[in-house]
C-alpha positions in Angstrom: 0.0 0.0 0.0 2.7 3.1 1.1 4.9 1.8 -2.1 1.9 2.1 -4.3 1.6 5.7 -2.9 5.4 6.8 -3.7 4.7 5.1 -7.1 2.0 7.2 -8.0 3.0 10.4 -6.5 6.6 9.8 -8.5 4.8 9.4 -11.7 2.6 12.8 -11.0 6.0 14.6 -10.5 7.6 13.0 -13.3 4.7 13.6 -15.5 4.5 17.7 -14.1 8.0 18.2 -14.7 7.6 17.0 -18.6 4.8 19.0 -19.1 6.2 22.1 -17.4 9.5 21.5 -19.6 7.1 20.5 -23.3 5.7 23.9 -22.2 8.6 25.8 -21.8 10.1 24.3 -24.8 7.0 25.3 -27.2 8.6 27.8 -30.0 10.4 26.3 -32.7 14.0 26.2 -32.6 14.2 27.4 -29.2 17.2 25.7 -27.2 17.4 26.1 -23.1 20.7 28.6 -22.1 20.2 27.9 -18.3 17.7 26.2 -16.5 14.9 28.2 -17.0 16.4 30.2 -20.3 14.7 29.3 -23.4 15.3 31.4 -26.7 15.6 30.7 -30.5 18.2 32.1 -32.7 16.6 35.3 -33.5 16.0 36.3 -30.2 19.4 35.9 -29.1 20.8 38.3 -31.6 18.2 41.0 -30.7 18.8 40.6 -26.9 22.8 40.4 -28.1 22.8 44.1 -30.0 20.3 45.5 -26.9 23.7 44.3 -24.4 26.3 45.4 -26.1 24.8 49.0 -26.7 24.1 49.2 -23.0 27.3 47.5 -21.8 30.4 47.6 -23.8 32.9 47.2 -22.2 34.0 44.8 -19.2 31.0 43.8 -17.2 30.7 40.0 -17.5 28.4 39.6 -14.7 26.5 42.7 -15.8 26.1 41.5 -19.8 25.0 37.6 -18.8 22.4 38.9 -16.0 21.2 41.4 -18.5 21.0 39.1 -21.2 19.1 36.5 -19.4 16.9 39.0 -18.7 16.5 39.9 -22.1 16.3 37.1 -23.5 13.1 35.8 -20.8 11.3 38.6 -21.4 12.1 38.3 -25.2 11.0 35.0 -25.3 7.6 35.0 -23.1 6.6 37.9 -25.6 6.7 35.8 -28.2 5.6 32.6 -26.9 2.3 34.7 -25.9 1.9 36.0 -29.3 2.2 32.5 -30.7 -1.1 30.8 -28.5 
């Protein structure tokens, strides 16, 4: 009885986290940068011009914080225009 209980609740959790990740995953082309990061080719150049205008010089931390920002943003925009 309790191991059919961690059975099932291991397939809900396994089943949520595919979903979650189908989900995240749902432009075309789009590849994950960091857990959590998903973008497509396009949207990394436009979120690469936008960083290198506002930071260029030096600033590693600054550039990869801004860009994953960027890029987020960038890509729930689109994923909303696409449903």
């Amino acid at each position: 009885m309790i191991i059919t209980k961690f059975v099932s609740i291991a397939l809900i959790a396994g089943a949520g986290a595919w979903s979650s990740a189908a989900l995240a995953q749902s432009l075309p082309g789009s590849v994950q940068l960091a857990p959590g990061v998903w973008t497509t080719p396009e949207i990394t150049s436009k979120c690469q011009a936008y960083v290198s205008k506002r930071i260029p010089v030096g600033g590693d931390q600054q550039r990869q914080s801004m860009m994953a920002s960027c890029v987020k943003k960038a890509y729930a925009q689109q994923a909303a225009r696409q449903r």
